[in-house]
N, C-alpha and C positions, 0 to 999 in steps of 0.2 A: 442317228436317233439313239437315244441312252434307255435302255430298256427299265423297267419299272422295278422291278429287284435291284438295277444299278443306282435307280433315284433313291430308295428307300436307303441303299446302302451308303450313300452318299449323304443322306441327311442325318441319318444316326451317324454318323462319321462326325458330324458339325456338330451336332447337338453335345456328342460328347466330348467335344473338344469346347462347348460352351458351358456346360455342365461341371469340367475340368477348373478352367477358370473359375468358376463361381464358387466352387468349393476348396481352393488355391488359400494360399493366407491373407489377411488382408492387405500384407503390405506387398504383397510378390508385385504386383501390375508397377511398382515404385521402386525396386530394385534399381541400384546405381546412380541414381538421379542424386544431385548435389544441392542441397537448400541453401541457400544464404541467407542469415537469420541476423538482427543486429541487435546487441545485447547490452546492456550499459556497465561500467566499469563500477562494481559491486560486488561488496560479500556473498550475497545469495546468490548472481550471476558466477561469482568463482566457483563456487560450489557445484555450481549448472555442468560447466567446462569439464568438471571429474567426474561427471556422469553422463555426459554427450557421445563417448564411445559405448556406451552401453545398448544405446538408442540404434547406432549403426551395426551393433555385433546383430540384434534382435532384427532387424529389420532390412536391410542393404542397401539404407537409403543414410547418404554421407551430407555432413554438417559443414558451410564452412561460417564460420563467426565474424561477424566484425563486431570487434567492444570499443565501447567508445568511453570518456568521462559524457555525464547523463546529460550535461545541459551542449556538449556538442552533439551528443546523439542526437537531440532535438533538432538541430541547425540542420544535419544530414539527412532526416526523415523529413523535413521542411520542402528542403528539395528534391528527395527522391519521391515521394507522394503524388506531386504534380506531374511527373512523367507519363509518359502513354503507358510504357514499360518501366514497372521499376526492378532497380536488383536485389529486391530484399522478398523473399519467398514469406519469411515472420519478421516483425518486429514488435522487442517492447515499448514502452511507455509510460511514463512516467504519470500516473494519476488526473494531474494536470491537462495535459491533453487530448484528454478522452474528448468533452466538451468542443474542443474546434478540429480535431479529425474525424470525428462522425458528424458534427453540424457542414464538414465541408463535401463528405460522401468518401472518403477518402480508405475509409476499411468493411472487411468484408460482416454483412451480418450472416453470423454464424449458426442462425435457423436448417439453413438446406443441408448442415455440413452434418448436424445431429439426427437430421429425416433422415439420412442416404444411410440403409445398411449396411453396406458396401467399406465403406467409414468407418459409423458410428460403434463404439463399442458398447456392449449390452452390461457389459458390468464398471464399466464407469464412475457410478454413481455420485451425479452431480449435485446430490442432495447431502453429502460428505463435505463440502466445501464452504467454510464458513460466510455463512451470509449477507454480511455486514462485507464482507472484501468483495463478493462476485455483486451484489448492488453498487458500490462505491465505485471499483474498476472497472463491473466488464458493462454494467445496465445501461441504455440510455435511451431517448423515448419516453419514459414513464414521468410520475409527477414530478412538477419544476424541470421535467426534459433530463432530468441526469437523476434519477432518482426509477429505482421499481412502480409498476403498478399495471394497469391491462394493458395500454399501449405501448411496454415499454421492449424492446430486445438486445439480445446480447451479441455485444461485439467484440468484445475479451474475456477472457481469462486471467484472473488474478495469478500474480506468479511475481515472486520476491516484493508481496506485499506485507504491509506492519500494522501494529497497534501501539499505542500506551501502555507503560506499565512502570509500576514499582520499583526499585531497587534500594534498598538501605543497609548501612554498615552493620550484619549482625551482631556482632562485638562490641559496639558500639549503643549500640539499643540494648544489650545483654548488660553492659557497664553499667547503666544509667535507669535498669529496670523502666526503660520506654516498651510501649506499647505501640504497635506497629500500625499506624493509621488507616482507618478503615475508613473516615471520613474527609471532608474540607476543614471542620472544624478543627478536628484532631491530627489535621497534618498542618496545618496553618502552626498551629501551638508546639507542637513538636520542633519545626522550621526554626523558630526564632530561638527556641530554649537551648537546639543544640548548639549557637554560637558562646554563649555563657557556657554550658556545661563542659565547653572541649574548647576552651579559648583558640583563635584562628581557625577553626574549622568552620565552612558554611553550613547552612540547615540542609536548602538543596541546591542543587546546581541546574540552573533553567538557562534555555536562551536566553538571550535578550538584546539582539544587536539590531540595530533598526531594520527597520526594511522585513525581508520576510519571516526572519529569525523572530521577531518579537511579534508579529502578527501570530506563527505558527503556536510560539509558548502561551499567547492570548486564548487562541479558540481553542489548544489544548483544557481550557479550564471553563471555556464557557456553556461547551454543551452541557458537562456534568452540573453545574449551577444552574441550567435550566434555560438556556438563553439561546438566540440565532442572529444570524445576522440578517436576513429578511422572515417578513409573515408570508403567510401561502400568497398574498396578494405584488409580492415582490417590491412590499413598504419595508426599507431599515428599521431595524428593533434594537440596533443594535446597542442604542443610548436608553436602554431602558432599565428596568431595576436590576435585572439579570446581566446584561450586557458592563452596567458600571461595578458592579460584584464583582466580575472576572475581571477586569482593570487595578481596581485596589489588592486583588489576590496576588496576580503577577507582581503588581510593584513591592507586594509585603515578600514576597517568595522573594524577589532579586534583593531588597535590603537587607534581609539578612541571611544572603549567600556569600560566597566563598568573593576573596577580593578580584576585584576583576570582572565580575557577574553581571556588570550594567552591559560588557562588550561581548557577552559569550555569545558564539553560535554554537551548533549541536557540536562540533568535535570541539570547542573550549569546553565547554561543558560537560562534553563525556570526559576529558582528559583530568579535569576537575576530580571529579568522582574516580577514575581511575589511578590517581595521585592522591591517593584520602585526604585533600582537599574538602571534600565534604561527606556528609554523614546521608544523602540521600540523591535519588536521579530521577525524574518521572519525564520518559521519551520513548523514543519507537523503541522495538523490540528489539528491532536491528543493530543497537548496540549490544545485546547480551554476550554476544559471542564473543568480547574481549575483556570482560571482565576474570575471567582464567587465566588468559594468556601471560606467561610468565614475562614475555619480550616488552609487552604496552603495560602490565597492572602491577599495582603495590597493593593491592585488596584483593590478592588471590584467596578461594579461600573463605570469606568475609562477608559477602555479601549475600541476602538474600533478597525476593522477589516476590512481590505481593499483587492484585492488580492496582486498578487506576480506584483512586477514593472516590467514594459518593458523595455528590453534592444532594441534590434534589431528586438524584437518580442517577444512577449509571451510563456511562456513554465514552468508552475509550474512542482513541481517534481510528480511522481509519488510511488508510493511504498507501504506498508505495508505488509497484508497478505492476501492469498486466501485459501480454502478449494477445499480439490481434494477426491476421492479416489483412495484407493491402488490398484496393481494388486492384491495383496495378500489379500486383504481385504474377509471377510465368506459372509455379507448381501449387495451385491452391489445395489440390487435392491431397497431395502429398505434406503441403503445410500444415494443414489439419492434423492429419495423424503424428507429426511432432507434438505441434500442441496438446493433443489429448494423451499421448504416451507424456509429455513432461508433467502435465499437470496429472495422471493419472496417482494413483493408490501407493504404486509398488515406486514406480520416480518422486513422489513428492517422499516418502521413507529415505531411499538413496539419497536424495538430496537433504534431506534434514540432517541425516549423517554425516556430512560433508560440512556440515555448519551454514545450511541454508535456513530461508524463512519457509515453513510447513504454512500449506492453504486450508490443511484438512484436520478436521475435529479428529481421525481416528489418526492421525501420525503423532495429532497433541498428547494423543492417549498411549501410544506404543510404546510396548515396555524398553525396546531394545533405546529407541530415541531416548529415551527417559531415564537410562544407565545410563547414557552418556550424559545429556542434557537434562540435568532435573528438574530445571527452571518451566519446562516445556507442558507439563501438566498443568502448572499455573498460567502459564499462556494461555493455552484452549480455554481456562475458565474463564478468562478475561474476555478471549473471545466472541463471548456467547453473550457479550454488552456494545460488540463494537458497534459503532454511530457510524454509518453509510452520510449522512445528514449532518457532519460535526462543522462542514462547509462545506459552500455553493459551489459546483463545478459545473460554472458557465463561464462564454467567452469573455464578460466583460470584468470575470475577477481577479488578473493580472493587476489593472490598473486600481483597484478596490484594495485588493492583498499589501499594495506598497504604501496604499497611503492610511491602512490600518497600522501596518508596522513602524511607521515614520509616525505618526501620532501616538501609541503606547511606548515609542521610545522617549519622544518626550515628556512623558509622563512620566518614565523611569529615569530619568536622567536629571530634568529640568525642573519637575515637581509640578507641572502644568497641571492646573485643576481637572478631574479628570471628565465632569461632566459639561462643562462647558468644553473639553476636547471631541468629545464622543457624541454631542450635538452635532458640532462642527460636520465631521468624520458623515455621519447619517446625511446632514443637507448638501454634502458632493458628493457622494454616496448614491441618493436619491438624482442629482442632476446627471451622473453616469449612468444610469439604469434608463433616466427619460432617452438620453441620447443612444442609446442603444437599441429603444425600441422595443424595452419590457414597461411601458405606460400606457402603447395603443389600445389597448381593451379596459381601459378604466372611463 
């Protein structure tokens, strides 16, 4: 028999040894433990890589990476997804497949991981994180199912995602007493004037190579003009007064761009601008980081940075990549507190350091980012326009996206009327969306 002074001493013994724990650090109970995280072969992810030992001094929980090029990562999450067990603790993702790895059930919803205090961190603050990227990357659920709203929740984390933005030759517009366009109008007019005023220079340098490339430079221009490519009713709009506006815009941008501009995709086009080739660049942000670089640029220097021009209203793009975990994933507990340390305050700084993509209005704002990276104060303002909405991120807009970009190529190339293309475009458009099974409720 354990006498009653032995019980008491006995449970205060446990309690304090539970007590101990409880007030232990958050990461102790996750000491040693190896995550395996897969990461896409990227700027922002490099960046990641020189601040991933920082994560392990803090913490004692070890990283091992696998980087992949983004569109094999894709192939390798395909198949590691459907396993019972997979060996990916985090993975990102590429915008894109937000829409068919949460319509398949396939990542964790990140509700129970922000309730557990045990986790969650109280200074966080998730309301730092530009809105337009954590709607676009991590939402899904909500209106149009990939879009915020009361039914909707979150299953990533934005993290080396982008917007739109400005870039033009200062010297260049200082030469020529240009005014630095704040509009469509006034960058259309600009576009063409700088081939005349600086003979062989483009105006800008835009995608435009068929297929995704000139789809992407299309809706880059459509939201801000006012346009979508469906109504809330999941009817194509896309042939509509809005929708042929940003067809004639793109094709005026590529005629008088730099030679070669009917075939560029984003690294022709950055290399373009990079090689003052042209006098302007409007694409993700993700390029900023080599306009300095003495190795890739001949416009060290030279360049400045505006945001994205107003058509009808403001609407930079949104996009890049966010960070989820899997259902299948072994350490979820532990993959969390990655995620919220990477995306946290003090890691998104580190990493902008590094020449990463910052998620957060106050890294936009920090002075020290902002010695280094001037550009970066104009970014957060730009920010605070991005379009969550500048396109549909459901499953059937693979097959939608190619044959947008395959019809505005021939419009750039072959001179195809643009409204009887973008009819065209809307009535298989429309018969993909019946066959999909977004008509049933009409």
């Amino acid at each position: 028999m354990i006498s009653t002074v032995k019980k008491i001493a006995l449970v205060a013994t446990f309690m304090a040894g539970v007590a101990g724990a409880a007030l232990g650090g958050p990461y102790d109970a996750y000491k040693g433990k190896t995550l395996v995280v897969n990461f896409p072969a990227h700027p922002h992810y490099n960046a990641v890589m020189k601040v991933l030992p920082e994560f392990t001094k803090e913490t004692g929980i070890k990283v091992e990476v696998d980087q992949l090029e983004y569109l094999k990562m894709r192939e390798k999450q395909t198949l590691e997804l459907t396993k019972a067990k997979g060996d990916y603790d985090v993975i990102a993702y590429v915008v894109f497949s937000k829409a068919d790895y949460v319509f398949a059930d396939q990542l964790e919803n990140l509700a129970r991981f922000f309730m557990n205090p045990l986790l969650a961190d109280p200074a966080y603050d998730p309301a730092d994180i530009i809105p337009g990227y954590m709607q676009n990357i991590g939402e899904a659920g909500g209106k149009k199912g990939y879009l915020p709203g009361p039914t909707a929740s979150l299953f990533g984390i934005p993290f080396g995602a982008e917007t739109s933005i400005l870039g033009y030759r200062k010297d260049i517009f200082e030469k020529h007493n240009l005014k630095v366009p704040e509009t469509y109008d006034e960058l259309l007019d600009i576009t063409c004037k700088i081939p005349k005023l600086e003979p062989g220079m483009g105006g800008l340098a835009s995608r435009a190579a068929s297929g995704q490339h000139a789809s992407h430079a299309y809706l880059l221009h459509l939201a801000p003009l006012g346009g979508k490519v469906f109504d809330d009713q999941w009817n194509p709009v896309i042939n509509n007064e809005a929708g042929l506006k940003a067809a004639q815009t793109l094709k005026t941008i590529v005629d008088c761009g730099p030679e070669g501009a009917k075939t560029f995709g984003f690294a022709e086009a950055g290399a373009a601008f990079l090689q003052g080739k042209t006098a302007m660049f409007l694409d993700s942000t993700v390029f900023a980081g080599q306009v300095d670089d003495p190795s890739k640029s001949k416009v060290v220097g030279k360049v400045g940075w505006a945001m994205h021009p107003m058509g009808v209203r403001r609407a930079s793009q949104t996009g890049g990549f966010g960070i989820a975990i899997p259902k299948n994933a072994k350490n979820k507990e532990a993959a969390f507190l990655l995620m919220q340390w990477l995306t946290s305050k003090k890691a998104d700084k580190l990493i902008a350091l590094q020449g990463g993509n910052p998620i957060r209005f106050s890294t936009h704002g920090d002075a020290d980012v902002n010695a280094k990276f001037p550009y970066m104060k104009t970014f957060g303002e730009a920010l605070k326009y991005a379009d969550p909405d500048w396109r549909p991120i459901i499953p059937p807009w693979g097959k939608i996206n190619n044959d947008l970009g395959t019809t505005m190529s021939k419009v750039i190339t072959e001179n195809a009327d643009i409204k009887a293309s973008f009819d065209g475009l809307a009535q298989r458009t429309q018969a993909t969306m019946k066959e999909a099974g977004y008509d049933t409720w009409k």
